[in-house]
C-alpha positions in Angstrom: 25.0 36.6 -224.2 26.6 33.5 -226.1 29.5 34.0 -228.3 27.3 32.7 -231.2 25.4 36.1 -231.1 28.1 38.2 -231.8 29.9 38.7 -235.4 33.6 37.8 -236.1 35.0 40.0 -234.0 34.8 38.0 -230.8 37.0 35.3 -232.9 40.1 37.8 -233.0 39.8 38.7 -229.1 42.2 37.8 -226.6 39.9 36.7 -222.8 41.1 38.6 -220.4 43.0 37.3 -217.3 42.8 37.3 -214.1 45.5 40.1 -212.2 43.9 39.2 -208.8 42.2 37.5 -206.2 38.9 38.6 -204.3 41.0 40.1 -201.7 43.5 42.3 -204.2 46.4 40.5 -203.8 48.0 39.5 -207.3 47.5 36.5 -208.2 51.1 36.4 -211.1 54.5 35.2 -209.2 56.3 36.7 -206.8 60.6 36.6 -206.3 61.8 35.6 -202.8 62.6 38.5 -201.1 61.3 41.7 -203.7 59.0 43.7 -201.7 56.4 46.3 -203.2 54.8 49.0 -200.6 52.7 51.7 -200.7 54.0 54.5 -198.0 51.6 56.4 -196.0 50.4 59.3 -198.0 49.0 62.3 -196.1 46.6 64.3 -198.1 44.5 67.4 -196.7 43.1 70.9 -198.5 46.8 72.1 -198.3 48.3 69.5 -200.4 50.8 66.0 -199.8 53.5 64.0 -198.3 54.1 61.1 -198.1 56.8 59.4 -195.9 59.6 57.8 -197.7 61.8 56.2 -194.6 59.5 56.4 -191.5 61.8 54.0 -189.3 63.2 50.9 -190.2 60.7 48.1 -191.3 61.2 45.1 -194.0 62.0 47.2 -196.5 64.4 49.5 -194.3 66.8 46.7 -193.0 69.8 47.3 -194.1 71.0 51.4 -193.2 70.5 54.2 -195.3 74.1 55.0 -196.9 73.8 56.7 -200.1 71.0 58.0 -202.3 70.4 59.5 -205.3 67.3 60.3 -208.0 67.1 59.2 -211.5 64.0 59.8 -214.2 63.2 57.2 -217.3 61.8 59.6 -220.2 58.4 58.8 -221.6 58.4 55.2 -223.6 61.7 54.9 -222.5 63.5 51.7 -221.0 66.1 51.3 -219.0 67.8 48.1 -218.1 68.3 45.1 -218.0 70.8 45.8 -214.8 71.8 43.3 -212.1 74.0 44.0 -208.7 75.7 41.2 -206.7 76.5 43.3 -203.7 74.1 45.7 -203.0 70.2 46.1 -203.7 68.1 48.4 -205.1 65.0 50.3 -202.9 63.4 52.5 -205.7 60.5 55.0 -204.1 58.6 56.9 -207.2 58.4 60.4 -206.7 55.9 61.1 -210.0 55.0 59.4 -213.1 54.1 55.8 -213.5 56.9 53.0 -214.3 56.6 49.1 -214.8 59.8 46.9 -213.5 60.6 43.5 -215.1 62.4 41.5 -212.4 63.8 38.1 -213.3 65.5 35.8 -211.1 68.9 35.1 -211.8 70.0 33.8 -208.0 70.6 29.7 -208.8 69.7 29.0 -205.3 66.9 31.3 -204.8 63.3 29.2 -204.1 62.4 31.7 -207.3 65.1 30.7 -209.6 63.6 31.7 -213.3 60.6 33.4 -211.6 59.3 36.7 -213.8 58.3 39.3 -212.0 55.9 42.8 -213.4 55.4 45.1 -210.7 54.0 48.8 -211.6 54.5 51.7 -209.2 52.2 54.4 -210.0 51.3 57.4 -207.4 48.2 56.1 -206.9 49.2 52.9 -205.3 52.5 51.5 -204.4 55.2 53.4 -204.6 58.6 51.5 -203.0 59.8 48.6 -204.5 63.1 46.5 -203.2 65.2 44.2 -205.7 67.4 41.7 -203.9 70.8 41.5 -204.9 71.1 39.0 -208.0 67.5 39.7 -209.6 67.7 41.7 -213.2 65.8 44.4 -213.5 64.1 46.6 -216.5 62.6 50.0 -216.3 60.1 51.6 -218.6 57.9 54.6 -218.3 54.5 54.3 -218.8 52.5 57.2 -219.8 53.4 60.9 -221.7 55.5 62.5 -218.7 58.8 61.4 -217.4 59.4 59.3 -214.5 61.3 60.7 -211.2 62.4 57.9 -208.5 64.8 57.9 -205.8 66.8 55.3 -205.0 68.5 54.1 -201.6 70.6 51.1 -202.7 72.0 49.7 -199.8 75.8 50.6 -200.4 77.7 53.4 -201.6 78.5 53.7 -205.5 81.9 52.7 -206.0 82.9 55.3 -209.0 86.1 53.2 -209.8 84.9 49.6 -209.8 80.6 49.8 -210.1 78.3 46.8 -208.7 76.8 47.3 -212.2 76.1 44.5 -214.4 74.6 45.2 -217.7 72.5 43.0 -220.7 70.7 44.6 -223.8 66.9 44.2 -223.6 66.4 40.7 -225.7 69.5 39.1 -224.4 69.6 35.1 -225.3 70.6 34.9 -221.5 67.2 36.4 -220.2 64.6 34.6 -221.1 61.8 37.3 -221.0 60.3 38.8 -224.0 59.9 42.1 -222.2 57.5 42.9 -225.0 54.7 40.7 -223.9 54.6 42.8 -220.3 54.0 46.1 -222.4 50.4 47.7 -222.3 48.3 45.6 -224.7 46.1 49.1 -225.6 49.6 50.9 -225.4 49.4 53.4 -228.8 53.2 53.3 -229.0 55.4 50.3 -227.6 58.5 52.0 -225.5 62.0 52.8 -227.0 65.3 51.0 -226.6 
């Protein structure tokens, strides 16, 4: 079919792009050093588990010294946050969350690089953010998200590896906007 045999509704449609190659793997840019994986899941007639640490591996490196859960409420966001000393190794326990991650580090190969990476149940479900990469959470979807986190040091209560920037900062320049869901009914709350 040629587009001069449809009416004028082709002429307010956005093509769609492509998200990946032949092969699966993405095709948008990647930060040095982030790392997405999907644990193994076991599944049989008595229900799930999947393994969250099963050794150490890329993601594992560095020891496992604290941990703690958080959620994100439905169309909720959360962010944009930034650590210098410690990174972040989220692993989603239910509902479905998209991460902005932009590249702060000045001598990272992937300075200015923009990052989407969705974890969703269904496929991967770990995600590592090197230390000096920003980072915005929003839930996807009507229920609210559960993760657990394993940063890779302890939470200091009286002086927090915590930075913090309002989504639209001048000094990020991401319009996080653009990286909700285009058929999304409601765009998430600040």
């Amino acid at each position: 079919m040629d587009a001069e045999h449809l009416d004028s509704t082709l002429s307010g449609a956005q093509k769609d792009e492509a998200t990946v190659t032949s092969d699966g793997a993405r095709v948008e840019a990647r930060i040095e050093g982030v790392i997405v994986t999907a644990p193994i899941n076991h599944v049989d007639h008595r229900g799930r588990v999947f393994e969250i640490y099963a050794g150490p591996s890329e993601q594992w490196v560095d020891p496992l010294v604290y941990c703690y859960a958080f959620t994100v409420r439905p169309n909720q966001i959360k962010g944009w946050g930034l650590h210098l000393h410690k990174e972040d190794r989220y692993t989603l326990i239910t509902g479905e969350l998209l991460t902005l991650l932009y590249d702060a580090r000045a001598d990272s190969p992937t300075h200015g690089v923009v990052q989407k990476v969705v974890l969703t149940g269904q496929g991967s479900r770990q995600l590592l953010i090197p230390r000096g990469v920003w980072h915005l959470n929003i839930a996807l979807g009507d229920s609210e998200v559960h993760l657990i986190n394993h940063p890779t040091a302890v939470y200091n209560h009286d002086a927090p590896d915590r930075y913090l920037l309002p989504l639209g900062a001048p000094e990020i320049p991401v319009d996080a906007s653009v990286y909700w869901p285009r058929q999304s009914a409601h765009p998430p709350r600040t």
